[in-house]
C-alpha positions in Angstrom: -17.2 1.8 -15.0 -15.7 4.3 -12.5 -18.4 5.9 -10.7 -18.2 9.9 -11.2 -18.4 12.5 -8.5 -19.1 16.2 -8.3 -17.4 18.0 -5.7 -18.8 21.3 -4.5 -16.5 23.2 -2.0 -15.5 27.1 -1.7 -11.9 25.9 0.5 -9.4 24.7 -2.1 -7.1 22.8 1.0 -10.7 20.9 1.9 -11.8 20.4 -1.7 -7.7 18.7 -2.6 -7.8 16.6 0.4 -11.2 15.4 -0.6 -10.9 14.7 -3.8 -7.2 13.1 -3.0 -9.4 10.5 -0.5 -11.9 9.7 -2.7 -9.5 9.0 -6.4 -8.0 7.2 -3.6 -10.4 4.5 -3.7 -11.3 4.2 -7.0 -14.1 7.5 -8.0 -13.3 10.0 -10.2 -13.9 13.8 -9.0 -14.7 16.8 -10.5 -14.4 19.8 -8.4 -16.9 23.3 -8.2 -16.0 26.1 -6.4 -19.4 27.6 -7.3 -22.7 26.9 -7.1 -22.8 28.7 -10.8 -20.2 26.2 -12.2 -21.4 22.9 -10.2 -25.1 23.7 -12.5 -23.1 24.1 -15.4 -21.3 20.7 -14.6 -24.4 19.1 -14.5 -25.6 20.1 -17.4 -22.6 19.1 -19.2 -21.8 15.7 -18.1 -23.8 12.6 -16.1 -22.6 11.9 -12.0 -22.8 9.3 -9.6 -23.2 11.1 -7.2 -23.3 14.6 -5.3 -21.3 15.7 -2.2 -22.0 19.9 -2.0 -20.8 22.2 0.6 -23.6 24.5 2.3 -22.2 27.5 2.5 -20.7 28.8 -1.1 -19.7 32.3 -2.0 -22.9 32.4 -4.8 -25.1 30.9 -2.9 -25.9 27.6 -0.8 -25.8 23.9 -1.8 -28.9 23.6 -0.4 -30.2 25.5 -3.2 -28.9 23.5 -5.5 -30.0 20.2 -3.6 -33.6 21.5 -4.1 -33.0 21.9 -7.9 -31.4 18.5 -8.4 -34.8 17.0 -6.5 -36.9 18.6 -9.1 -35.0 17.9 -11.9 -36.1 14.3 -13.2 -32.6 13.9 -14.8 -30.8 13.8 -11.6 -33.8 13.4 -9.2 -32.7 9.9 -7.6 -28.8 11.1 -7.4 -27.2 10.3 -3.8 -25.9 13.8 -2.3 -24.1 14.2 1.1 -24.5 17.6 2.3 -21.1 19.1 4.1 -21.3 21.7 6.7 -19.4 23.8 8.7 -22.0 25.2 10.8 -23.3 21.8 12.7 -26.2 23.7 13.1 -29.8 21.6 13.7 -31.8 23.9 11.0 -29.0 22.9 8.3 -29.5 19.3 8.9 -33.5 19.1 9.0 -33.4 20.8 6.1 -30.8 19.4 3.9 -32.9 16.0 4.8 -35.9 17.7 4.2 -35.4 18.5 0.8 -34.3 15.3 -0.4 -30.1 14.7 0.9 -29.1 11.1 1.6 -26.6 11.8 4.2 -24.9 14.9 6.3 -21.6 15.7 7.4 -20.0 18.4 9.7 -16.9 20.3 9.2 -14.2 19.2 10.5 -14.4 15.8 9.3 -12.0 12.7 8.7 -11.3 12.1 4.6 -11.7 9.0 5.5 -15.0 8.7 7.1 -15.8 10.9 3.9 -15.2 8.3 1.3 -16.3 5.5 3.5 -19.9 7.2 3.4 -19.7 8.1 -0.3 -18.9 4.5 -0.6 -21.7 3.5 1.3 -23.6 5.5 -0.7 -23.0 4.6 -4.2 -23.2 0.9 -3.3 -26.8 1.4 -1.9 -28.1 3.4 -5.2 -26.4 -0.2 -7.5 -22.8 1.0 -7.6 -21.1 -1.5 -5.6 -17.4 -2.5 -7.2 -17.3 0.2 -8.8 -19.7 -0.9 -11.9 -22.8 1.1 -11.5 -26.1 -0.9 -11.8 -29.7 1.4 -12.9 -32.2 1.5 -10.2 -34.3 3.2 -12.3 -34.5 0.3 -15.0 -34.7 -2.0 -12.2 -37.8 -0.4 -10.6 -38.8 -0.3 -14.2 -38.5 -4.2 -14.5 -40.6 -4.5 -11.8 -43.6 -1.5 -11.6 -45.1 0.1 -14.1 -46.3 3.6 -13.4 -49.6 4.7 -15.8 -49.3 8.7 -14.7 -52.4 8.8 -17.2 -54.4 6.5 -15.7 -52.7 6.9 -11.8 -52.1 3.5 -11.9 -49.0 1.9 -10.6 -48.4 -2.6 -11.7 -46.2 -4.5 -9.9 -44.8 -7.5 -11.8 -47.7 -6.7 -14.3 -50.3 -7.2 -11.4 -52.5 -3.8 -10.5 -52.2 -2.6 -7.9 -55.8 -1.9 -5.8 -54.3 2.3 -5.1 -56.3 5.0 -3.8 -55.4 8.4 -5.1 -53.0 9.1 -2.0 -51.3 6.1 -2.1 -50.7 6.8 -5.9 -49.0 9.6 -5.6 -46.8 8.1 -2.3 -45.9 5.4 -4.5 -45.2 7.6 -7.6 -42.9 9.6 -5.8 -40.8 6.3 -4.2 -40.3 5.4 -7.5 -39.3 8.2 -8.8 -36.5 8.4 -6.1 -36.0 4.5 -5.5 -33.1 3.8 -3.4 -33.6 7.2 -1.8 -34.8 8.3 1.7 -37.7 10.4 1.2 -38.3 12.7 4.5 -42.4 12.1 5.8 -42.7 16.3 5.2 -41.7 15.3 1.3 -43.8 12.8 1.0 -46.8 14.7 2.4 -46.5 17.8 0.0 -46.0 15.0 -3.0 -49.2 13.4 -2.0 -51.3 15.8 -0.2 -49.9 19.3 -1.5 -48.4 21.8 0.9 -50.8 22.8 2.4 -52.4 19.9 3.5 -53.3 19.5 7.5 -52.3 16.2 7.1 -49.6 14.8 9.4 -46.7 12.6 9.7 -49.0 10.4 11.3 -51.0 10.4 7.8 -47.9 9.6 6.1 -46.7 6.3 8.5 -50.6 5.4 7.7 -50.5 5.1 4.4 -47.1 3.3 3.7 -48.2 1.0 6.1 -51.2 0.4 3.7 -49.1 0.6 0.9 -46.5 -1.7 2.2 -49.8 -4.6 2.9 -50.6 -4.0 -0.5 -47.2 -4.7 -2.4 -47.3 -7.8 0.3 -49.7 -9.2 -0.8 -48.7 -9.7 -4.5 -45.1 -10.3 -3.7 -45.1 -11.9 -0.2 -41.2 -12.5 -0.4 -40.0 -9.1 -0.3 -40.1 -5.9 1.7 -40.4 -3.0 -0.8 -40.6 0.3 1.6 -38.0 0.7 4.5 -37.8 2.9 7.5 -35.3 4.9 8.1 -35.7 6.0 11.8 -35.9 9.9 12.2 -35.3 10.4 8.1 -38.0 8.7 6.6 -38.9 5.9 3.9 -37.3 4.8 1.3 -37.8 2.0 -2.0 -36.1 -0.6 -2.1 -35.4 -2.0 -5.7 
C-alpha cells in the first residue's frame, strides 16, 4: 500500500515542488494551505505521515502538532516540522511537543523526501507497505490502564507508579522520540520539580527491568539531545 502524506504549506511554488519530490518516489500527497483544512483532512481520511509548515496564515503548525499528540487516533504519526524562521525557540519546541524531525527553509526537495523516507521506514513503512507498530507493541505488552500494569510477553512487569506512566506513554507513541520535558509532565504532571535527571533515572530502571525478562533486546533508545524513544 502507498504510504499517504499530508502536506501543510501556505507557498503554493514550495508546496508543488514538494509534493512533485515526494510522488516522485512513490508517496501519495495531499496538500493544505490551512491549518483549518489540514484538521478537516484529518478527520476525513487516515495518513502516514505529517510534514506541516510553521508559520500558516490561520495559525501555526505547531498548533496543530500539539493537537495530533493528544489525539490518540493520530498520536504515534511521524511529522517533520518546516520552517522558515531557523529560529532556536521553533525547534525546542516543535520537539518538545512531540515532532520527529525539523527542517529549515530553504531546503533541498531532495533532502526532503530522503527524511520523509527515513521516517516512514522507521514507524514500519519501509517498501512502501506500511507495517502497524501499534499492533506490534500490542503483540508484545499489554497495558492494564485499570490496574496500571504494563506485561511484556505476558510476564508482569515489577512497575512503580512512575515508571507506569513512562512506559504507558512510550507505548502509546512507540517508534516515536518522546522529548525528557514530555515525558516528565506524562509521569510527574507539570508541575512537577522533577528533572531531566529524574527522567534519564527512571528509563534507566525501566530499561533493567524489560532486560531482564527479555535479555535479547533493547526496548528504549536514546536519541542524543531529543530524547527516548520505543522500539517495537
Amino acid at each position: 500500500m502507498t504510504a499517504r502524506l499530508l502536506l501543510l504549506e501556505d507557498d503554493p511554488a514550495i508546496a508543488r515542488t514538494v509534493a512533485y519530490a515526494l510522488e516522485r518516489d512513490g508517496l501519495t500527497v495531499t496538500h493544505s494551505l490551512l491549518v483549518h483544512d489540514a484538521r478537516q483532512q484529518l478527520q476525513r481520511a487516515r495518513f502516514d505521515l505529517l510534514v506541516l509548515d510553521v508559520g500558516l496564515p490561520d495559525g501555526s503548525g505547531l498548533d496543530l502538532l500539539r493537537d495530533v499528540r493528544h489525539a490518540p487516533p493520530t498520536a504515534a504519526l511521524p511529522v517533520l516540522m518546516l520552517s522558515a524562521h531557523g529560529e532556536e525557540i521553533d525547534r525546542v519546541l516543535g520537539l518538545e511537543l512531540g515532532a520527529d524531525d525539523y527542517l529549515t527553509k530553504p531546503f533541498s526537495p531532495r533532502e526532503l523526501a530522503a527524511r520523509v523516507k527515513a521516517l516512514l521506514r522507521r514507524a514500519g513503512h519501509g517498501n512502501g507497505h506500511p507495517a502497524a507498530p501499534a499492533a506490534t507493541a500490542a503483540a508484545l505488552f499489554h497495558d492494564d490502564e485499570a490496574g496500571q500494569r504494563i506485561s511484556l510477553r505476558g510476564q508482569a512487569l515489577p512497575l512503580t507508579r512512575r515508571e507506569y506512566r513512562l512506559l504507558s506513554h512510550l507505548l502509546r507513541g512507540a517508534g516515536r522520540i518522546h522529548s525528557r520535558d514530555t515525558l516528565l509532565a506524562a509521569a510527574w504532571g507539570d508541575d512537577s520539580e522533577s528533572t531531566d535527571r529524574t527522567v534519564d533515572t527512571h528509563i534507566k530502571t525501566l530499561r533493567a527491568k524489560l532486560r531482564e525478562l527479555d535479555p535479547a533486546r533493547e526496548y528504549i533508545s536514546t536519541h542524543r539531545g531529543m530524547g527516548y524513544c520505543l522500539d517495537i
